[in-house]
N, C-alpha and C positions, 0 to 999 in steps of 0.2 A: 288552528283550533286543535285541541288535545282529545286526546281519543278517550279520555272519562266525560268529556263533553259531548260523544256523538254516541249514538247506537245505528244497529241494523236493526231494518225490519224484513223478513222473508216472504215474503206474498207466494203461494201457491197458486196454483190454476185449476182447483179441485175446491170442493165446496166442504165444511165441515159437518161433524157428525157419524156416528158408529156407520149407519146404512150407507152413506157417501166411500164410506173408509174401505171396508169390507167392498162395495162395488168395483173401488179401484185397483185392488189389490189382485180383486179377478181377472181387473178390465187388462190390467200388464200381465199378467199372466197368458191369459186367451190372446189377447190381439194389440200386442207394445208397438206396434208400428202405427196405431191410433190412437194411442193413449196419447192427448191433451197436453198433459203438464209433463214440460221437459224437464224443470225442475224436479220435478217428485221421480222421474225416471233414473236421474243422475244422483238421488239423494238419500232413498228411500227402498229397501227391498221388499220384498214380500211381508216381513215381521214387523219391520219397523226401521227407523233411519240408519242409514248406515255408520260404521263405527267412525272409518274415515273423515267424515263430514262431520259427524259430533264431534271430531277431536280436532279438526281446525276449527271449528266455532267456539269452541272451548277453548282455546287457547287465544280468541281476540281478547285486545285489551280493553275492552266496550262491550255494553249487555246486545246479546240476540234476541229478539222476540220473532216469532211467526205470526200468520196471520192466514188463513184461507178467500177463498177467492168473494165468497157470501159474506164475512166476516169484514175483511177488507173494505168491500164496498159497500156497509151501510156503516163501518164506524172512518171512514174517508171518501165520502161522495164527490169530492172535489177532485177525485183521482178516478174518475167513474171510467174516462176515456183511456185509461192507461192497460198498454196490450202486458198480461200475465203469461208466464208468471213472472215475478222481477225483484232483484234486491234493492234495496231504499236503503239512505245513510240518509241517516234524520238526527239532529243539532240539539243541543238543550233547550232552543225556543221550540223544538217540534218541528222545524222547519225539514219539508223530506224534498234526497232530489234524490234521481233512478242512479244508482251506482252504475248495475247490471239490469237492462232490457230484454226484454222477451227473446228477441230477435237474436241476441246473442248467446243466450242459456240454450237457445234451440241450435244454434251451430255450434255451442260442445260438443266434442265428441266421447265426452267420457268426463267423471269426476274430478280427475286429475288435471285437465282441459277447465273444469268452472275453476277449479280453484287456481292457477294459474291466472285467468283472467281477475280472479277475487285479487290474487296479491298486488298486479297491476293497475287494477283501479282504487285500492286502497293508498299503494305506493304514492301514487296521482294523488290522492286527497289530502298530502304531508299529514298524516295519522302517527302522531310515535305513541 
């Protein structure tokens, strides 16, 4: 399959909305060794995403969409049991499988670490 036929979808483990947003940004500040979403830890600073991260998502050759954790789960209820946060390669039928699982965003140890893991499961997915 050709990578004009697949997208990512980025599922957070933080729920959307200014009060959510604002929360989080405190919550990593005050107490990051509690903060929930490994992704947003690795992804996201205080202001806003990091440049790094925008600049590999912007250079896939396939559209990126996000998605929050509330969001998520009422427009994919069929993925209700799925541990966040996690990246999704989803097909031109819509068809989604988990690229990157929870479990492993959470054993990054740094950005450089997801993306890393990013090359290698895309490599895996013969994406040119």
């Amino acid at each position: 399959m050709s990578a004009d036929e697949k997208s990512l979808l980025i599922v957070y483990n933080a729920d959307s909305g200014l009060f959510n947003t604002i929360a989080a940004s405190v919550h990593k500040i005050v107490s990051p060794q509690t903060y929930e979403c490994a992704l947003c830890k690795h992804t996201f600073g205080t202001t806003g995403m990091l440049a790094m991260w925008k600049s590999y998502l912007d250079m896939q050759p396939f559209p990126v969409s996000y998605s929050h954790r509330d969001e998520f789960r009422q427009d994919q209820p069929e993925w209700t049991g799925l541990a966040l946060p996690a990246i999704l390669l989803q097909d031109d039928d819509g068809e989604m499988s988990v690229l990157i699982e929870a479990e492993k965003i959470r054993a990054a140890n740094s950005l450089s670490d997801l993306i890393s893991m990013m090359e290698e499961k895309l490599a895996s997915n013969e994406i040119d």
